[in-house]
N, C-alpha and C positions, 0 to 999 in steps of 0.2 A: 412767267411765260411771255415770249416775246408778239407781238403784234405783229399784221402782216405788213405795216409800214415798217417797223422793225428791220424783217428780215429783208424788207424789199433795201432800206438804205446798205445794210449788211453785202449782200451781194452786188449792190451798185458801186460798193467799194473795193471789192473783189474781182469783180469783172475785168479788169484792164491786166491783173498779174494770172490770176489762173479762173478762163472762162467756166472750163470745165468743172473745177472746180467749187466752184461759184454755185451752176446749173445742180453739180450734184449736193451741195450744203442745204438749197432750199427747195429742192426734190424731197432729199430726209426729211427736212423740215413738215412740209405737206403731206407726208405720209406716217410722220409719227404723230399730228393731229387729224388723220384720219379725214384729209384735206384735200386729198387729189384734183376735184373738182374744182377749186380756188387757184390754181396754176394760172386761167388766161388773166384772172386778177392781179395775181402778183408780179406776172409777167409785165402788165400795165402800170402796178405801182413802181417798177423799178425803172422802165422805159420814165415816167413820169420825175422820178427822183434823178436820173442822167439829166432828163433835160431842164430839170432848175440848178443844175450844176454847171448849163452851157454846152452840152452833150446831145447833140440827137438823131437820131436812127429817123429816117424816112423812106417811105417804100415808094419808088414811082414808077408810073406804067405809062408806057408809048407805047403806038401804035409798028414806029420800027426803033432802031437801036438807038439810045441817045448817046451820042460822043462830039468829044472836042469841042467846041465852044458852047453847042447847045445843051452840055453837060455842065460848062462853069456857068451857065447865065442859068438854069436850074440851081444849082446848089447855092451859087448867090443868092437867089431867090426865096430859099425854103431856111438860109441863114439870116438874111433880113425880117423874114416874116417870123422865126421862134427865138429872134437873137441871140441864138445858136454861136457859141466859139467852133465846135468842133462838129461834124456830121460823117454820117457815114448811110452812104447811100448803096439801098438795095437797088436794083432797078431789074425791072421786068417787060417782056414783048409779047402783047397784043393785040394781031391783026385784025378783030372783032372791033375793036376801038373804034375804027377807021381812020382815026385820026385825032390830035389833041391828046392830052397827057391828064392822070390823075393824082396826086401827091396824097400819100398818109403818114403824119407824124404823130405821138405821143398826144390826143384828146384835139387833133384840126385833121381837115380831110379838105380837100379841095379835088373836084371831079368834072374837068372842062374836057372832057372827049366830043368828040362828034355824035358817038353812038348816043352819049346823054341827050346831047342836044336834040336830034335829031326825033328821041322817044317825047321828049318834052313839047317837042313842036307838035309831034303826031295825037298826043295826049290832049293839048291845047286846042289841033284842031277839029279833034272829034267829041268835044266837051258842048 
């Protein structure tokens, strides 16, 4: 029987010809050992096996839209820091932020908003 690093390499290698397919191999998977619950896991192991391959998925959130240059100096950014060949960015808008941007890739998070800051200061000050 196969390991869920196993099935995570399995579908890391599948992913680029048929996602879907891919998604649905290691759905079966987790449901013929009666696994369901192990999903955000393997989800992790295969995010995690992309990006020792030079692959990496990043989710970033601003406060408004990121484009055009402050979109390559981000992606330069999040490729220098996982030595990432290849990325693919999700990005997301929220105005609760106030401001400042939060990056989450495969096991690093970096979370420099305002709103952080701001709680941190408040926290500090009423300590």
């Amino acid at each position: 029987m196969a390991s869920r690093m196993q099935v995570a390499a399995y579908v890391a290698d599948r992913l680029t010809d048929d996602r879907a397919g891919a998604v649905r191999s290691a759905a079966a998977w987790l449901a013929a050992k009666g696994q369901g619950r192990q999903a955000r896991y393997l989800a992790r192991d295969v995010a995690q096996v992309l990006s020792a391959r030079g692959y990496v998925h990043a989710r970033v959130t601003t406060a408004r839209p990121l484009a055009g240059e402050a979109r390559r100096e981000v992606e330069r950014f999040i490729k220098e820091a996982t030595g990432g060949r290849e990325l693919e960015l999700e990005t997301a808008v929220d105005p609760g932020m106030i401001g400042g941007i939060t990056i989450e890739t495969p096991g690093q998070a970096l979370d420099a908003s305002v709103r952080t800051k701001l709680a941190h200061y408040i926290e500090g000050a009423t300590s």
